[in-house]
N, C-alpha and C positions, 0 to 999 in steps of 0.2 A: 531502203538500202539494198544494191545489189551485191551478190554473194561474192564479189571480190573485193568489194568493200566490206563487207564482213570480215574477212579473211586479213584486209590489210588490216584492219583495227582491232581486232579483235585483241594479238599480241600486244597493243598500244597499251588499252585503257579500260579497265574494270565498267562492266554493263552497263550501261545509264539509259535513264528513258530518255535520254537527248545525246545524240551521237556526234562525231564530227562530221562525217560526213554531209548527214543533215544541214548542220551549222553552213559548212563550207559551201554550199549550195547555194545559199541561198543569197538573193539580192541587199542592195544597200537600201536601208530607210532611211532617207534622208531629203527631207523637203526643200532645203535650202537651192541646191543650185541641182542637185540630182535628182530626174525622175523618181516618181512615188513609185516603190514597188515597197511589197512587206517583206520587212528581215528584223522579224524577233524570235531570236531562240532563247528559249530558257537555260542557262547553262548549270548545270552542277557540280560546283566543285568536284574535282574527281583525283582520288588518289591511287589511280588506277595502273593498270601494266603488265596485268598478269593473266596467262590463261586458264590457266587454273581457277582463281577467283572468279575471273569471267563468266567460264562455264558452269558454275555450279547452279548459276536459274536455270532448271529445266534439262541439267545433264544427265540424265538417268535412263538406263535403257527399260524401255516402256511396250516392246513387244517381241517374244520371243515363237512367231508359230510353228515352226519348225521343232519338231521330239527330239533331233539331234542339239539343233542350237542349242535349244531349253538344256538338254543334258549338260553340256557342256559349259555352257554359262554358269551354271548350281557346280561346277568342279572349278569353275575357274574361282567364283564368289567366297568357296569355304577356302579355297588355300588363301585369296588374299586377305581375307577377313581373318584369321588365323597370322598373318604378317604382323610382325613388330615391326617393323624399318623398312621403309621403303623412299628409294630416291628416282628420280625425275627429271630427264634432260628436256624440254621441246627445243625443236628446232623448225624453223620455215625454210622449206625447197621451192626455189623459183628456176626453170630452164634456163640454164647457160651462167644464173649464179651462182656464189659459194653458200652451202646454206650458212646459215644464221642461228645462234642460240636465241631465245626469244624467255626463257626463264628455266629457274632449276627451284625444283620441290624437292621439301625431307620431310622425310613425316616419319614418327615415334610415338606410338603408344600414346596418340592424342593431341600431341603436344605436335605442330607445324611449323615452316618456315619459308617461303616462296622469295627466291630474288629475280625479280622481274625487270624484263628490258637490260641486262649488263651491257657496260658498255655506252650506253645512251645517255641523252640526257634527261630521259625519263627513267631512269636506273630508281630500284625501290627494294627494299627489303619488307616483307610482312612476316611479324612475327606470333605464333600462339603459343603461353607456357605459361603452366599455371592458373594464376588466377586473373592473368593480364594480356593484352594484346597491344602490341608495337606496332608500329608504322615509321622505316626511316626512308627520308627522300635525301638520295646519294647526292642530287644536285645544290639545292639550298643546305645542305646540312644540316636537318632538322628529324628531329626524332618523336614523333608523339606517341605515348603511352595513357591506355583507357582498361578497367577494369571492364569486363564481358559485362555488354547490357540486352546481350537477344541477336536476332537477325543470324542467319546461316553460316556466319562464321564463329558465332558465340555457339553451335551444336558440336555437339561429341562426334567426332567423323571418324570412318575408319578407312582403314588404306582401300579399300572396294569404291567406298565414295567416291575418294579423288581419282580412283583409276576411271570412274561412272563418267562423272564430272568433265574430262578430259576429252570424252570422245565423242561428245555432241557439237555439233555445227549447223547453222540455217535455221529451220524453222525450229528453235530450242523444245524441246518436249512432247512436237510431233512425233507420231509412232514410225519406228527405221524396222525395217524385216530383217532376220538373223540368218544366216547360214553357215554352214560350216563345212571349209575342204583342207583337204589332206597336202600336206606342203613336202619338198623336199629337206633334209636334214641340214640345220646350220648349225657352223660348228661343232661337228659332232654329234647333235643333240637332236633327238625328232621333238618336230614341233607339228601345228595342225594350227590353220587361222580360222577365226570368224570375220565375215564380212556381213556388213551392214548396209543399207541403199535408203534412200528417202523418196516413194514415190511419186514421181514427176519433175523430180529436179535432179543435178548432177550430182548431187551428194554420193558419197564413196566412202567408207569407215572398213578400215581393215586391222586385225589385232592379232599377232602371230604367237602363241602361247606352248610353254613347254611342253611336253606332254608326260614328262615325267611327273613335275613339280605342278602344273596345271597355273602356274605362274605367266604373264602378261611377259615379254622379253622386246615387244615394239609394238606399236599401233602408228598407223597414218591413216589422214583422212584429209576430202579436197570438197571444195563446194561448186569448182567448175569443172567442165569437161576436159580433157586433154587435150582437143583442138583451140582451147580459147585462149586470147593471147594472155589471159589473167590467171592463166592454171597456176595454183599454187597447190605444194604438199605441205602438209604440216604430219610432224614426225616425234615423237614420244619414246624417249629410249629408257627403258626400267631395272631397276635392282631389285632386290629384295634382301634382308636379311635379319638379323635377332637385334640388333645395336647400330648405336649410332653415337659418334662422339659428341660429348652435351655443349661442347662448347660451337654446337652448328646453332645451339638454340639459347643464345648469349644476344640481346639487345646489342645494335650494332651503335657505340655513343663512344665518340672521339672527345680530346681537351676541347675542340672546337664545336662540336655539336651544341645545338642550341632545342634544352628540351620544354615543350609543350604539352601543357596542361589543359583540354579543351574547354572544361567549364573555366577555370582561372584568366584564359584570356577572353572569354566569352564577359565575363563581370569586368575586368577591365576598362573594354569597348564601351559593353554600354555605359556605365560611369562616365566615359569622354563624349558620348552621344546623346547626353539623357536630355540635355536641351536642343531643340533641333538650330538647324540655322534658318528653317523658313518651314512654314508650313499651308498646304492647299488645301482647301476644303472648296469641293463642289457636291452639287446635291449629289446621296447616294456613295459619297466615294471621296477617297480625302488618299493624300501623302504626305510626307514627314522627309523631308531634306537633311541628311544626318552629317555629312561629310563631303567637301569637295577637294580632292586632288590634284594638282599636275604636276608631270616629272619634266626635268629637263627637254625632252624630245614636242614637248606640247599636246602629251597623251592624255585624255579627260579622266578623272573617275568621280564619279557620283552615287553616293548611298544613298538610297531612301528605305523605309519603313511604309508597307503599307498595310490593310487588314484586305481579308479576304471580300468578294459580294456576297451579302445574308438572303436568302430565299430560293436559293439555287433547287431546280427541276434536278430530274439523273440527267445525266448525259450532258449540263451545260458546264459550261466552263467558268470561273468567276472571270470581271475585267477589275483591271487598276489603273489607277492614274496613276503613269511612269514618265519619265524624260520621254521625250520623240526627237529634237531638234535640238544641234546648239550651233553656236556663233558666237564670236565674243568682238571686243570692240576695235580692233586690228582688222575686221571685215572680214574676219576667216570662217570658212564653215569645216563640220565636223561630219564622220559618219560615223553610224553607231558599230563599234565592232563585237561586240557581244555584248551580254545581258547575264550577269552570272547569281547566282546563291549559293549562300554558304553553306558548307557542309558535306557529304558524301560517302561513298559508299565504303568509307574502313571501318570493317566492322562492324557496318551496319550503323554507323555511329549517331548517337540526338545533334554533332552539328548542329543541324537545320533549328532545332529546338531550341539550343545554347544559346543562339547567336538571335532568337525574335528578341524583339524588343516588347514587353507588355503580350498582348496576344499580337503582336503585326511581324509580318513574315519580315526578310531583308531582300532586296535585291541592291546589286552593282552595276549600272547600266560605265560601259568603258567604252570613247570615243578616242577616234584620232583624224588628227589633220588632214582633210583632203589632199592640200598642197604644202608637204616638210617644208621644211629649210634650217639649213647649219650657217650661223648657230641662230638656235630658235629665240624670237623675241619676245618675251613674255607680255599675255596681257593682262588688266587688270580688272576686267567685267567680263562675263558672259551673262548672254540672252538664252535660256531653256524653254521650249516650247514641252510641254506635260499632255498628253492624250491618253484616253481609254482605252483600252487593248487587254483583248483577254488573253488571259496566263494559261497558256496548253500547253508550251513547249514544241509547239507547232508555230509555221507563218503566222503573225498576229491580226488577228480583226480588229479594227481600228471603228470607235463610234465617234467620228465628230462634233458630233452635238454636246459632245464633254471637251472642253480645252482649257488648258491653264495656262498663260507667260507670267514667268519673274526672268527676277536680273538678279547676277551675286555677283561679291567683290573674290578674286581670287586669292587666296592663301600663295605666300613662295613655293617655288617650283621644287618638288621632293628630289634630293640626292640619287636616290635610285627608282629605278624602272616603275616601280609598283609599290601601290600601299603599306606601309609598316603592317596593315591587319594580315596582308594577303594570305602569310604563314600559319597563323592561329586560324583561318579561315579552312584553309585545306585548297586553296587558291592557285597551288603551283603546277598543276598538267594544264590546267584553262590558261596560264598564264604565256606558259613556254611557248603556243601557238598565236599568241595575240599579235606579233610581227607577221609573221607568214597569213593570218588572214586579215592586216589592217593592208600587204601587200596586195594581194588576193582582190582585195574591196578595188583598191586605186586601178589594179587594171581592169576590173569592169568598168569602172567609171569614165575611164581614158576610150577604154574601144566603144561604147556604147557614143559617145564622140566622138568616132572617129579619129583619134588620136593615138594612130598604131604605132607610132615611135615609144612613147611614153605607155602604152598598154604592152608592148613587148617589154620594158624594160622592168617595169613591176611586175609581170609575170616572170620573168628570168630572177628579181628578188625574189619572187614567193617560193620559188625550186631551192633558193641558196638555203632557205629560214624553214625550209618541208622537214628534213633531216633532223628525229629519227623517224616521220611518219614517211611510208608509201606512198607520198604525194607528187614528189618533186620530179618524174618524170611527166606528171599531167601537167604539170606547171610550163615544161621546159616545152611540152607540144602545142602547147596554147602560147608562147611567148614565138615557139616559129612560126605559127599560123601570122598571129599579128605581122610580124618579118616581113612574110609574105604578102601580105595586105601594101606592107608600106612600100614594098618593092614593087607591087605593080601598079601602085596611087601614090606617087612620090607626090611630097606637099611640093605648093608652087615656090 
C-alpha cells in the first residue's frame, strides 16, 4: 500500500491484515469466459472508521534522541496523564478542499467513545464504559454490545495513549526522530512544537503544545510530500479538562435499533447450518456448503465451513477447497467479488471463533453477474467449480491437481441486498463496497476486451458507488482514459 493510500483509508476502516486497497487491486478470478488471473483476498469483516482505533497498532513514540525532545515529551506525558477529560476533533486537509471531520474522541477517566466517519455512510459510534463495550453502526442501525474479552481495546488507557496512538502514520512502530522548536504565540498563549520525521520517507508529525499547561492544543501529520498531488494533512484539534457530560457515554439505541448479541446469533446460525447442503471431500481437504443466497439483483452468496491443512512448516500457508467458479443454468457466468470472514476487529472481538462451526473456520465467497439486467431472471441451478487455494489474504495459489464440481438448486431470491446473517456477522463496511467493486470487476473485464464504451461506463459507476471512500476520482480518471480509447477506435 502506498502512503496515500494509507492516508485515504486509514479514516475509513479500523487496521486489517487485508486492506481495500489491496482488494481493489486486484484482478477477477474467473475461469468462465475471463482470463485466469488470481483475485482472492481474504476479507474480514471490519467494523471499522476510526483513527484512533486505527492507530493504536504500533502508535507509540518509540524514539526520543534529542535531551530537549526527551524533556519535553516527560512534560507533555505527566500533564496529559494527569487529564481527566480529554476531547478530540480529526480532520483531513486536501489543497483546494474544505477539510473534512473524519472522527471525534472523548475519553473520561477510562471510560471512551469514538464517532467515526459522521456524516457517511460508514458513520459508527464505539463505545467503552464499564464493564461493556458498544458498537453502533449509524447506517444499518444496529447496535452491538460485548462484555471486555482482551485485545487493546479491552486495556486501561490513559489520555497519553490516545494522544500516542493518533500521531503515528506509515511504517507503524518504526522509530520517528523528535525535535523541538520554538513557535510564535497563538492566541495569546506561547506554545513550542515537537516535530517528528520518519527516516527516508515523507512522513511529517508536528504537535504544537502549550507551554504553560505542557498540554497537546494541535498535532498534524502527512505521509507525502508537498509536491505530490496526493499531499494530504491530517489535523488533530484537542481540549482538555476535569468532566465530561456522562450522557457522551450513553449507548447510542433508538425505538428502531436492532440489538446484537454476538454469541446469541452465532448459536442461531449454526442451528440453521448444522446440516450442510452438500459436502466435498478430496484427499487431504474437504468443504462443507452451508448456505446459498441470491438477492433480487442476481448477487451469489455462498457459505462454506472448512478446516485448516495439518502439518504445516513456519512460514507456509494452509490451502482450502473454496468455490472458484460459478454459472448457472441461464448460461450466465459470475465473478468472484470478494471472499469475506466473519468477525472483526471491535474490540478485538472471538467473532471469528463464535461463528466456526465444530473446529472449521467460515468463509463467504460473494459473486455477481458479469452481465446485469433489470429486471433480473432468476435461475434455478448453479454449476460451482471448488479449487485449492491457499488462505493468506494475499493473491491466491491455486493447486490444480485438487478440483471439485457440484450443481445446487437455488433457494428464492432474498428481499434485500445481503444475507439475514450479514448483521450478526459484522458484515457491514465489506458490504457497503461490494457495488463499487463488483463495478470495478465489470470494467476491467470490458477493457481487457476492448470494450471501452461499456469499460468507461462501469468505471464512471464505480466513482458514483466510491463515496465515502477516496476512490471516486481514480474511478472517474480511468472511465475518461477509456473515453478516450473509444474516441480514437470508434467500433465499426
Amino acid at each position: 500500500m502506498n502512503e496515500d493510500q494509507n492516508l485515504q483509508e486509514l479514516f475509513q476502516r479500523i487496521e486489517s491484515k487485508v486492506t481495500a486497497s489491496d482488494h481493489l487491486r486486484t484482478q477477477v478470478a474467473q475461469r468462465l469466459s475471463i482470463p485466469r488471473k488470481s483475485r482472492f483476498k481474504l476479507r474480514l469483516a471490519m467494523a471499522g472508521g476510526l483513527v484512533g482505533v486505527a492507530c493504536f497498532v504500533g502508535g507509540v513514540i518509540v524514539l526520543l534522541p534529542s535531551a530537549s525532545a526527551a524533556g519535553a515529551y516527560r512534560r507533555i506525558e505527566a500533564a496529559i496523564r494527569d487529564a481527566k477529560y480529554m476531547h478530540v476533533l480529526t480532520y483531513g486537509n486536501a489543497p483546494g478542499k474544505p477539510r473534512r471531520l473524519f472522527n471525534e474522541l472523548f475519553y473520561s477517566n477510562g471510560a471512551w467513545r469514538i464517532d467515526g466517519s459522521p456524516g457517511t455512510l460508514l458513520a459508527r459510534t464505539y463505545l467503552r464504559v464499564g464493564g461493556d463495550q458498544w458498537l453502533y453502526l449509524q447506517h444499518s442501525d444496529v447496535s452491538v454490545k460485548e462484555p471486555f474479552i482482551g485485545g487493546f481495546l479491552a486495556e486501561q488507557r490513559t489520555a497519553l495513549e490516545f494522544a500516542e496512538s493518533m500521531s503515528d502514520e506509515g511504517r507503524l512502530g518504526s522509530p520517528r526522530d523528535f525535535s523541538v522548536e520554538p513557535r510564535p504565540d497563538e492566541n495569546n498563549r506561547a506554545v513550542y512544537a515537537i516535530l517528528a520525521t520518519r527516516e527516508g520517507t515523507p512522513y511529517h508529525f508536528e504537535m504544537i503544545v502549550d507551554n504553560k499547561t505542557n498540554l497537546p492544543i494541535r498535532t498534524t501529520f502527512s505521509g507525502e510530500s508537498p509536491d505530490s498531488e496526493n499531499y494530504r494533512i491530517i489535523t488533530a484539534d484537542y481540549s482538555f479538562g476535569d468532566q465530561i457530560d456522562p450522557r457522551a457515554f450513553s449507548p447510542k439505541i433508538k425505538p428502531t435499533t436492532k440489538l446484537l448479541n454476538m454469541g446469541t446469533e452465532a448459536e442461531a446460525l449454526k442451528s440453521a447450518w448444522e446440516k450442510p447442503i452438500k459436502s466435498i471431500r478430496e484427499p487431504g481437504t474437504y468443504v462443507d456448503v452451508r448456505d446459498i443466497s441470491v438477492n433480487q439483483e442476481g448477487d451469489l452468496f455462498i457459505a462454506c465451513s472448512f478446516g485448516g491443512s495439518a502439518g504445516l512448516k513456519d512460514g507456509q500457508f494452509p490451502k482450502n477447497l473454496l468455490p472458484d467458479s460459478v454459472k448457472d443454468d441461464q448460461g450466465r457466468a459470475y465473478f468472484l467479488v470478494e471472499t469475506v470472514s466473519p468477525g472483526g476487529t471491535f474490540g478485538d472481538t472471538r467473532a471469528r471463533d463464535y461463528f466456526k462451526i465444530g473446529n472449521d473456520n467460515i468463509a463467504i465467497t460473494e459473486w455477481a453477474p458479469i452481465v446485469p439486467s433489470t429486471p433480473w431472471k432468476p435461475a434455478s441451478k448453479i454449476d460451482v467449480t471448488f479449487a485449492l487455494r491457499t488462505w493468506t489474504g494475499s493473491p491466491t495459489f491455486y493447486d490444480w491437481s485438487v478440483q471439485s464440481n457440484a450443481q445446487f438448486t437455488l433457494p428464492p431470491p432474498i428481499p434485500e441486498a445481503f444475507p439475514a446473517y450479514s448483521n450478526g456477522m459484522l458484515l457491514d463496511d465489506v458490504h457497503q463496497q461490494f457495488k463499487m467493486i463488483a463495478s470495478e470487476d465489470r470494467a476491467q473485464f470490458y477493457e481487457r476486451k476492448q470494450d471501452f464504451a461499456q469499460a468507461a461506463r462501469w468505471y464512471r459507476e464505480a466513482a458514483e458507488q466510491a463515496w465515502p471512500l477516496n476512490l471516486a476520482k481514480t474511478y472517474k480518471n480511468k472511465a475518461a482514459r477509456c473515453q478516450q480509447l473509444l474516441d480514437a477506435h470508434p467500433a465499426p
